[in-house]
N, C-alpha and C positions, 0 to 999 in steps of 0.2 A: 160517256164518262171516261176519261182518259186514266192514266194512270194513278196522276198527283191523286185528282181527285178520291180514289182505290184507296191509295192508301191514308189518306186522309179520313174516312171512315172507318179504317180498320184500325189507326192507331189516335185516335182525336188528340191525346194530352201531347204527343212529339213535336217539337219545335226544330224544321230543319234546318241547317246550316250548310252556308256554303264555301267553309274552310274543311279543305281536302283533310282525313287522317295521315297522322304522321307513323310512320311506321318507321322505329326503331330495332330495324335488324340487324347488328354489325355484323361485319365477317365473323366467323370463328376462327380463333387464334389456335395454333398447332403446339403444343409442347415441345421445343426443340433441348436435343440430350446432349451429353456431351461423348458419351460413348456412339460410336457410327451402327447405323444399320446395316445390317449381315445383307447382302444381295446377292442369291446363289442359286443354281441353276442344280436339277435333277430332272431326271427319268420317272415318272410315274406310271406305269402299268403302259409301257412305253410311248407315251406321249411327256411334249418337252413341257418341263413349269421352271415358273420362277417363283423365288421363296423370297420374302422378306419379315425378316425378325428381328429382334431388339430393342421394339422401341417399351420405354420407359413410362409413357404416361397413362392415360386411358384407354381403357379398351375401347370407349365412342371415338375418341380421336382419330384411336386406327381405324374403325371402319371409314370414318369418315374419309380419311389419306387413302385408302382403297377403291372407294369411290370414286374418286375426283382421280387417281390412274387409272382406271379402268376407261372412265370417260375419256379421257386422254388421249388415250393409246388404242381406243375402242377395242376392245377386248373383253373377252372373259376372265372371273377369276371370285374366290371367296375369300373370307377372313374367318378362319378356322384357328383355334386354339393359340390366339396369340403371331400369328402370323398371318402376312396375305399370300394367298396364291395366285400366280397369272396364269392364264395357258398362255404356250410359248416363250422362248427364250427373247427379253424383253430388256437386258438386265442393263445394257448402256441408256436408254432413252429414259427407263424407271430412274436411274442414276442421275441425269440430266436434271429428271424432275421436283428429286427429292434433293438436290444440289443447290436448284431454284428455290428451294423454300427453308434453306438456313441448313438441312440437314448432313451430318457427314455420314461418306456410305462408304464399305469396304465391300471388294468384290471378293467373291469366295466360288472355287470351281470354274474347271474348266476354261 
């Protein structure tokens, strides 16, 4: 007894079809602001971070744009209270990135 057949007694009334599911996932669209996001560099309990804050839209958005640098850049880093953190100082390539995707960024420190 092969498979078909399996399921064929497990589900008698199912009529299969051999048109693939369409799946309807667009990208997700980012919010872009018109005020630039803050990209700035500190000292934490002396390791280097990069800080990014300002943005305007959703707080899923930003995680989401946190995500997708961190992937990026392979790195670490969270999204805490409205800002992301990177480890390491990051703050030209982050810049690059968020450049790429409509956003204006102002550098701040150091």
């Amino acid at each position: 007894m092969d498979l078909q057949d399996q399921l064929k007694n497990l589900f008698p009334d199912h009529v299969p079809t051999n048109e693939p599911e369409k799946n309807e996932d667009s990208p997700h669209k980012l919010f872009v602001q018109k005020e630039p996001l803050i990209c700035k560099f500190e000292k934490r309990k002396g390791k280097v971070t990069t800080i990014i804050e300002g943005y305007e839209g959703d707080d899923e958005d930003f995680k989401i744009l946190a995500k997708e640098i961190k992937t990026k850049l392979s790195v670490g880093g969270t999204f805490k209270e409205g800002a992301i953190i990177i480890q390491g100082d990051y703050r030209d390539k982050i810049m690059k990135i968020l450049q790429e995707k409509g956003f204006k960024t102002k550098r701040v420190g150091g």
